[in-house]
Residue frames relative to the residue before (quaternion, step in Angstrom):
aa qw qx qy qz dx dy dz
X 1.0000 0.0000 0.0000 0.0000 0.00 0.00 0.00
X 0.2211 -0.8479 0.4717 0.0983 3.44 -1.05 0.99
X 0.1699 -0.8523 0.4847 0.0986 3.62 0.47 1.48
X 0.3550 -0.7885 0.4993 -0.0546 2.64 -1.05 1.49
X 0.7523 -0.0973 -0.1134 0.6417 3.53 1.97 0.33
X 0.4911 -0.7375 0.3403 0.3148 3.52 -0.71 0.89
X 0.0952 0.7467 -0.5877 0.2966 3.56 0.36 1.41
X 0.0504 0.8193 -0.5690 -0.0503 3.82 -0.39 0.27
X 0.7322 -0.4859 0.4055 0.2518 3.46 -1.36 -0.23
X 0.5928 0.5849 -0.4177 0.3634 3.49 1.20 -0.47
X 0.5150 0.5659 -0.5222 0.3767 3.94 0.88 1.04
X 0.7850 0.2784 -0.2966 0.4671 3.17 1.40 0.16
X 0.1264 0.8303 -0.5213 0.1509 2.96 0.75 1.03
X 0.7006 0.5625 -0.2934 0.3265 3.34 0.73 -1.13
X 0.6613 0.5291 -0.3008 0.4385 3.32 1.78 -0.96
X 0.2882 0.7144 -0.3926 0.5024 3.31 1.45 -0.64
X 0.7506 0.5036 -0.2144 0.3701 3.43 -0.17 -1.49
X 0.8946 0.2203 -0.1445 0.3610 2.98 0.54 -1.86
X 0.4637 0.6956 -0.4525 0.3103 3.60 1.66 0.24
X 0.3841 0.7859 -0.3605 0.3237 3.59 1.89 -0.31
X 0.7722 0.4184 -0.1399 0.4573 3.11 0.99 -1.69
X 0.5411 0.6667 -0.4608 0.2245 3.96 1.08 -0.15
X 0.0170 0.8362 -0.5314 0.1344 2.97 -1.13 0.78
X 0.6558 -0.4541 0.4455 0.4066 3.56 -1.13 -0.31
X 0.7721 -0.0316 0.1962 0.6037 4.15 -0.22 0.42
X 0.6571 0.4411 -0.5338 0.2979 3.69 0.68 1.22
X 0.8838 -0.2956 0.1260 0.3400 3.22 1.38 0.15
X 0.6173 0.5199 0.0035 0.5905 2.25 1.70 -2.01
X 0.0369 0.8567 -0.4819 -0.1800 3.81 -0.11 -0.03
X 0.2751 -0.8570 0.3340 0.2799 3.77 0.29 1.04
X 0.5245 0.4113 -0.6045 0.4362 3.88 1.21 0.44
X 0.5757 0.3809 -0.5930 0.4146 3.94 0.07 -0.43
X 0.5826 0.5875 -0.4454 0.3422 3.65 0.13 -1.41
X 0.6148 0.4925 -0.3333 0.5180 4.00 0.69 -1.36
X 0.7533 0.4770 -0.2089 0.4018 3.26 0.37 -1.32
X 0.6274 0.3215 -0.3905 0.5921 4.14 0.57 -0.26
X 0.6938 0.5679 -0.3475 0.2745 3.54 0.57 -0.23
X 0.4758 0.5728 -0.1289 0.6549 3.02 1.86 -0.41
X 0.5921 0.4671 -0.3192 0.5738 3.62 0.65 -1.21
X 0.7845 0.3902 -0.2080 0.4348 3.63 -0.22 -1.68
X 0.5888 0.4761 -0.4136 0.5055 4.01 1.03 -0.28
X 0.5724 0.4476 -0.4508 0.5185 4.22 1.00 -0.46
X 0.4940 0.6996 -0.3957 0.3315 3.21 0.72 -1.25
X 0.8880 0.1771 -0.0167 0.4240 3.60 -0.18 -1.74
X 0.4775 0.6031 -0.5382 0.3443 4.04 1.42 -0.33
X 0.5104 -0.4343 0.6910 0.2709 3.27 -2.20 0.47
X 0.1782 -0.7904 0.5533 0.1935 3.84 0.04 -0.76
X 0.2770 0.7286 -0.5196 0.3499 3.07 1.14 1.01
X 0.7326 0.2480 -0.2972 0.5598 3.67 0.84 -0.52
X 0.6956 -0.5609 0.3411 0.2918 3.45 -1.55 0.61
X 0.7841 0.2434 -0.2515 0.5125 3.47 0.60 -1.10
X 0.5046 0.4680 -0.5049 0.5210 3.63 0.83 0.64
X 0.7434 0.4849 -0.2557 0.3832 3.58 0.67 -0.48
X 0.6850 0.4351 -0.0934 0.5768 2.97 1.54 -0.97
X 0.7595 0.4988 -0.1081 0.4032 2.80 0.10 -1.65
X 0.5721 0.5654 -0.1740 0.5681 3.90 0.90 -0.77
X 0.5002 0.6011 -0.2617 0.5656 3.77 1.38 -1.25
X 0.7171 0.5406 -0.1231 0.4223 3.54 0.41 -2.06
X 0.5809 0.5676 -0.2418 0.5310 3.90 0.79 -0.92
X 0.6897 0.4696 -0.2727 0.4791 3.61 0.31 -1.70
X 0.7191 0.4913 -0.2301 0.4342 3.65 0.28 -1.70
X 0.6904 0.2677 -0.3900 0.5474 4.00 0.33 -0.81
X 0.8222 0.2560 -0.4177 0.2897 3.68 0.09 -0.45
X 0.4077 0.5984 -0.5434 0.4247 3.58 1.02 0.02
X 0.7435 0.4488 -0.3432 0.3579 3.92 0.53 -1.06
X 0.5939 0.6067 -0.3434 0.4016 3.73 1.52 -0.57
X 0.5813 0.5663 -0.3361 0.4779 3.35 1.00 -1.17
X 0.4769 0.6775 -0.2434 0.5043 3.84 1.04 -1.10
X 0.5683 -0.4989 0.6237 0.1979 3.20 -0.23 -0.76
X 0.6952 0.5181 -0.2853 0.4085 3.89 1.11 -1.03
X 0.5009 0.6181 -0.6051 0.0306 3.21 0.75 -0.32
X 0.4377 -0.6185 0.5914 0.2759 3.58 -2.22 -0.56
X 0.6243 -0.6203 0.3362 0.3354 3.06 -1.01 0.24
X 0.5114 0.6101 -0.2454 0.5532 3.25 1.52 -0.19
X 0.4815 0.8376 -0.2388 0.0980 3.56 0.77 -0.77
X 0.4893 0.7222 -0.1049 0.4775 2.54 2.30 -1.85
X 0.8134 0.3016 -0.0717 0.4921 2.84 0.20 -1.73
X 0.4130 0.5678 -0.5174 0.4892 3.78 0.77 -0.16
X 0.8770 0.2246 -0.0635 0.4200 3.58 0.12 -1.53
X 0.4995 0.3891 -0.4930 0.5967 3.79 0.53 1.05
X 0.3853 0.5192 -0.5603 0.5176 4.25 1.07 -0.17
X 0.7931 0.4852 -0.1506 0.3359 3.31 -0.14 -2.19
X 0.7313 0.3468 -0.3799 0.4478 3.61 0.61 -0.64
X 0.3305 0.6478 -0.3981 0.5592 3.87 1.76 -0.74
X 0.8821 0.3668 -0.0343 0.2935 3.67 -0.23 -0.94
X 0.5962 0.4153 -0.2028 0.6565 3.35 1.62 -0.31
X 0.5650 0.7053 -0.2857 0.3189 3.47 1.42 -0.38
X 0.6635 0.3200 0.0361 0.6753 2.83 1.46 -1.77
X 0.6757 0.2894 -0.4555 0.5022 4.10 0.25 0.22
X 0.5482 0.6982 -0.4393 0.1381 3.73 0.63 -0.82
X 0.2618 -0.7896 0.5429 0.1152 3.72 -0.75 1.35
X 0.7946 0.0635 -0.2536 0.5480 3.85 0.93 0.23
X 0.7453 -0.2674 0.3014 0.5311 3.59 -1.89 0.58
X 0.6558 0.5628 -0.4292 0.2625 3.44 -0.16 -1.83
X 0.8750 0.2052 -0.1699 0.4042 3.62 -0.36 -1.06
X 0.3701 0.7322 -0.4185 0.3896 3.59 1.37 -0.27
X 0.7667 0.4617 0.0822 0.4384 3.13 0.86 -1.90
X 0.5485 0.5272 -0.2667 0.5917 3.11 1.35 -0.40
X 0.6669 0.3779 -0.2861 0.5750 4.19 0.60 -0.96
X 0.6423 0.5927 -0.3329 0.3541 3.54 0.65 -0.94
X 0.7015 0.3098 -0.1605 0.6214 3.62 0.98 -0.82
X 0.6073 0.5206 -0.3893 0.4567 3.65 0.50 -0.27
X 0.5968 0.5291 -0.2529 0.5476 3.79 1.46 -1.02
X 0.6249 0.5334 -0.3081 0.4796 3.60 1.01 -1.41
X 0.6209 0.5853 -0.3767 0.3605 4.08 0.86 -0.70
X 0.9421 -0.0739 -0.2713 0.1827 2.63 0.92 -1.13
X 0.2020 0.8079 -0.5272 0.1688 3.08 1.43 0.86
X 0.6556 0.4469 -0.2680 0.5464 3.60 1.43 -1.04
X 0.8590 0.1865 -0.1932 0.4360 3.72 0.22 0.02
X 0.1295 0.8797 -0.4507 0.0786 3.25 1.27 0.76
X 0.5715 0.5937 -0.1988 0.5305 3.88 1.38 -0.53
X 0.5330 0.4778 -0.4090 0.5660 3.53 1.41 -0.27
X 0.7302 0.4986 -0.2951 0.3621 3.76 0.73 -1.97
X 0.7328 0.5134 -0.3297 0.3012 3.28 1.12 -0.77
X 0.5945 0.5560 -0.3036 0.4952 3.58 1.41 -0.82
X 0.6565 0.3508 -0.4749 0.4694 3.72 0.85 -0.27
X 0.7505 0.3870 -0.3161 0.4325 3.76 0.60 -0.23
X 0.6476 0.3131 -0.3624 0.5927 3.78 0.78 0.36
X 0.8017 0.3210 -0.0524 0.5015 3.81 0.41 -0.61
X 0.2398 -0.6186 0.7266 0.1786 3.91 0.77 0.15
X 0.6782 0.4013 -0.5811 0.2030 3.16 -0.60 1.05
X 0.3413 -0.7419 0.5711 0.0828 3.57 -1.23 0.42
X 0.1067 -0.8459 0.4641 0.2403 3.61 0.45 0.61
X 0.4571 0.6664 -0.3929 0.4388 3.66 1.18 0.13
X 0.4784 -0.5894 0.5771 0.3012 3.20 0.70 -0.95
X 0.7256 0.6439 -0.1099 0.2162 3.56 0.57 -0.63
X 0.6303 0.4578 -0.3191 0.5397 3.18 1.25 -0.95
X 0.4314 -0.7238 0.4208 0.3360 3.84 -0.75 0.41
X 0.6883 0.4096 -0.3168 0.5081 3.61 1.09 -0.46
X 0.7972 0.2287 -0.3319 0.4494 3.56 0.88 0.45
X 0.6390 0.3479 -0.3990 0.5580 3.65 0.67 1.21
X 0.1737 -0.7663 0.6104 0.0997 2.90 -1.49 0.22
X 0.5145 -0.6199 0.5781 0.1299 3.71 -1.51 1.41
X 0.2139 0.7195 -0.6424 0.1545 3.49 -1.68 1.69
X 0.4351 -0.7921 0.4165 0.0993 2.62 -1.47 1.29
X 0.2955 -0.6545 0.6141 0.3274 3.66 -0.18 0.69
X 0.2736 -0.7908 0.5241 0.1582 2.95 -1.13 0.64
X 0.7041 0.4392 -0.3044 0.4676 3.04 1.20 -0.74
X 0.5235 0.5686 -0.3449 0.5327 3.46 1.28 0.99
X 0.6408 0.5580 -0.2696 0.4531 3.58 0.74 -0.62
X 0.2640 -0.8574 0.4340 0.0825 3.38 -0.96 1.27
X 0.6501 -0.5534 0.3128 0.4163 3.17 1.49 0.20
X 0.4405 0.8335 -0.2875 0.1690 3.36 1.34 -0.41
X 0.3283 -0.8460 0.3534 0.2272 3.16 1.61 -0.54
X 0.4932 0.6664 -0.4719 0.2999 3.62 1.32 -0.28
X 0.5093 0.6961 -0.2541 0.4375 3.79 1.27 -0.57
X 0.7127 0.4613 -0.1615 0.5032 3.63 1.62 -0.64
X 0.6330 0.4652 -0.2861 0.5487 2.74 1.41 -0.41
X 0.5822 0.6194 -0.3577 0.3866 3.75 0.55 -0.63
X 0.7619 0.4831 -0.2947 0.3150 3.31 0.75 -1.87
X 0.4933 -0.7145 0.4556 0.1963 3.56 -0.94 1.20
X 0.6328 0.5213 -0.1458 0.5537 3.48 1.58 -0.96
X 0.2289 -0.5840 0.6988 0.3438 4.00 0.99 -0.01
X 0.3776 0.5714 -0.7002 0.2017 4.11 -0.75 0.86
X 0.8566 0.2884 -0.3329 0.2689 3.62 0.55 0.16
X 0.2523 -0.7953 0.5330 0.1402 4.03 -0.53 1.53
X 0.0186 -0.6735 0.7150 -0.1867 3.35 -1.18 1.26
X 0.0185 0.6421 -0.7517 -0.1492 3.17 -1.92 -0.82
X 0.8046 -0.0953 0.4068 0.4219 3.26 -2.29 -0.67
X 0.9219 -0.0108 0.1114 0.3708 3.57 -0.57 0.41
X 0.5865 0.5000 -0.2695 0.5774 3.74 1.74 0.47
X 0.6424 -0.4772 0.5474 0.2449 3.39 -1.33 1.02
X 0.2127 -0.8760 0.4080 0.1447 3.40 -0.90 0.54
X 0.2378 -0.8291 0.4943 0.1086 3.52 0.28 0.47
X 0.1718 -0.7245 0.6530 0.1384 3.95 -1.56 0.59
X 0.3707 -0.7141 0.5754 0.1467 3.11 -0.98 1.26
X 0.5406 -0.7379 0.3938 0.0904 3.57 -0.29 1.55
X 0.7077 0.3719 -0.1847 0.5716 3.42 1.04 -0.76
X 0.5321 0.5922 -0.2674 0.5428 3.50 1.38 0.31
X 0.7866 0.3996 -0.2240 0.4140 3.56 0.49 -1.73
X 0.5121 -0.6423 0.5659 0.0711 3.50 -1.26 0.96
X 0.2200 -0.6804 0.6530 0.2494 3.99 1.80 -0.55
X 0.2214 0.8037 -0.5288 0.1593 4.08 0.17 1.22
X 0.2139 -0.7724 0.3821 0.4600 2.82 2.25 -1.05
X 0.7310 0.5492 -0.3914 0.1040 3.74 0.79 -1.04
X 0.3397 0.6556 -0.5108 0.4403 3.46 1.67 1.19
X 0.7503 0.3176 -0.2991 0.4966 3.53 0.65 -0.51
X 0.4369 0.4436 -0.6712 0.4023 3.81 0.86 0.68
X 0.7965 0.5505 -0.2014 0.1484 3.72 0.35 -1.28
X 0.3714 0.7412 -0.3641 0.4244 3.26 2.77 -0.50
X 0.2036 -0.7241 0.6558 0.0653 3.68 -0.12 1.14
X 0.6998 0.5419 -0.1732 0.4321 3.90 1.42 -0.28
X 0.3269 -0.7462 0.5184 0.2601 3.27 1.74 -0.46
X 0.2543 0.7514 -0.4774 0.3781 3.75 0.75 0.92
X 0.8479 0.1293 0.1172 0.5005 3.56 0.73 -0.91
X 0.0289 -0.6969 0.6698 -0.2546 2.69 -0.69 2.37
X 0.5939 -0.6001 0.4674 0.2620 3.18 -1.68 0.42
X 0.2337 -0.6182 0.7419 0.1134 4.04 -0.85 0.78
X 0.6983 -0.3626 0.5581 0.2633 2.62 -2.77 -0.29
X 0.6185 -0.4388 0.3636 0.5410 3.15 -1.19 -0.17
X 0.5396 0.5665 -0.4022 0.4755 4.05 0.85 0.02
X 0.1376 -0.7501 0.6083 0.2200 3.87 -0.37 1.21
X 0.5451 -0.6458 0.5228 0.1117 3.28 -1.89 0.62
X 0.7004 -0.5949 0.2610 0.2956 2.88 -0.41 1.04
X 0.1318 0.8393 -0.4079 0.3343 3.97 -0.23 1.12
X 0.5121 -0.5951 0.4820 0.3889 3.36 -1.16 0.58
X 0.2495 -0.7425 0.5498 0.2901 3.67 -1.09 -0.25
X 0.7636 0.3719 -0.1860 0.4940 3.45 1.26 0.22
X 0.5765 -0.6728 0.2353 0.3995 3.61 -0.48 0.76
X 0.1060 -0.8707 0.4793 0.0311 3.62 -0.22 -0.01
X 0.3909 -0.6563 0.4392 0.4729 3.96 -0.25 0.37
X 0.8309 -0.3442 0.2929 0.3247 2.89 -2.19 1.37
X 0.8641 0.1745 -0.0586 0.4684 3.95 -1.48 0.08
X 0.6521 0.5064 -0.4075 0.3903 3.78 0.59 0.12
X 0.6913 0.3641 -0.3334 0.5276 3.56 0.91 0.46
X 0.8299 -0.1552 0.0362 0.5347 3.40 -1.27 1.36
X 0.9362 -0.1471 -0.1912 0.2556 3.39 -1.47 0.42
X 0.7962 0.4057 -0.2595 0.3663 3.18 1.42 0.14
X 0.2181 0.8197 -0.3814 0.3674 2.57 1.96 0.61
X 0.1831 -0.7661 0.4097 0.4602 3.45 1.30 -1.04
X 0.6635 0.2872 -0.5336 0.4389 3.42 -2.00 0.42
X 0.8136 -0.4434 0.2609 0.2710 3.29 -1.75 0.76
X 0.8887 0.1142 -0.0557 0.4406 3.36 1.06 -0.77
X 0.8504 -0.2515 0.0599 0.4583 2.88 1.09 1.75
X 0.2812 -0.6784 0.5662 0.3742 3.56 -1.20 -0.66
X 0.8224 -0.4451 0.2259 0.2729 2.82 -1.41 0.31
X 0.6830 0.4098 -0.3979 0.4553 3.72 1.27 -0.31
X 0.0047 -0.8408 0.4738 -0.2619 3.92 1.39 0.77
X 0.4801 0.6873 -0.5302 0.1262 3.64 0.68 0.19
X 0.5733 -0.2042 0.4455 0.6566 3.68 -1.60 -1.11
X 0.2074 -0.6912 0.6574 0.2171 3.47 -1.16 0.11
């Protein structure tokens, strides 16, 4: 390989690291993982060479649209061409290394790339266009810290009410379920779970409603 500027690879080390741990249901999901790896390769290229300039451009955009929700069915094969091809023209570490681990995803997790691009789904939880964010109500304390976070105003609450996320609103950012000091809000399939759709005071919905089976606002939601 003839480097064409002294950029190297040791910014993605950490992904490197953490593409080890991807998997099905471990946390790690290997299309974001593909996708920051790409991101963090624009991030640090000179763009003096083409398929670092370009080609690195191409990566970001198909996996930025999978994570989304947009992928195509073509996509796969769109991106194993590009990493096939950036492999053998690439003039510095940076993008070399970049296709190389982006190819390694998904040959090893090729059942993950496909379910986010036929099935919007993300078995991690993680990508935002293939999961979706709920609130247990009968868990939420009313705290309100969850309203304040959301970047998208998607979630109605108050002073003493259960809080609730207005689906056509939520973005699936997650940074409501770092801040649930209550453990109220977790991520689902694309299938929503059963739930109120309006706020309601604290402890009056399903198990804390009290008696064995709930309270009275127990409904389809």
């Amino acid at each position: 390989m003839e480097r064409i500027c002294s950029v190297t690879d040791e910014a993605l080390k950490d992904l490197i690291e953490l593409a080890k741990k991807a998997g099905s249901d471990t946390g790690v999901c290997p299309v974001e993982t593909a996708f920051l790896i790409a991101e963090e390769s624009i991030k640090m290229s000179c763009g003096k060479g083409v398929m670092c300039r370009d080609g690195l451009r191409q990566f970001y955009l198909i996996l930025e649209d999978i994570t989304n929700g947009r992928g195509k069915n073509e996509d796969i094969e769109l991106l194993l061409e590009l990493c096939s091809i950036i492999k053998e023209c690439a003039d510095c570490d940076l993008s070399y290394t970049c296709a190389s681990e982006i190819e390694k995803l998904i040959n090893d997790h090729m059942e993950d790339f496909e379910l986010h691009i036929k099935r919007k789904s993300c078995k991690n939880l993680i990508c935002p266009g293939c999961h979706t964010v709920h609130i247990d109500a009968s868990k939420c304390t009313g705290s309100g810290e969850c309203i304040k976070v959301c970047p998208a105003d998607a979630i109605k609450g108050g002073a003493g009410l259960f809080s609730v996320i207005v689906q056509s609103k939520c973005t699936a950012c997650n940074k409501c379920i770092e801040v649930c000091g209550a453990g109220a809000i977790k991520g689902a399939g694309a299938v929503k779970p059963q739930g109120p759709t309006e706020p309601a005071a604290v402890g009056s919905w399903g198990a804390g409603a009290g008696g064995e089976g709930g309270g009275r606002r127990r409904r389809r939601g």
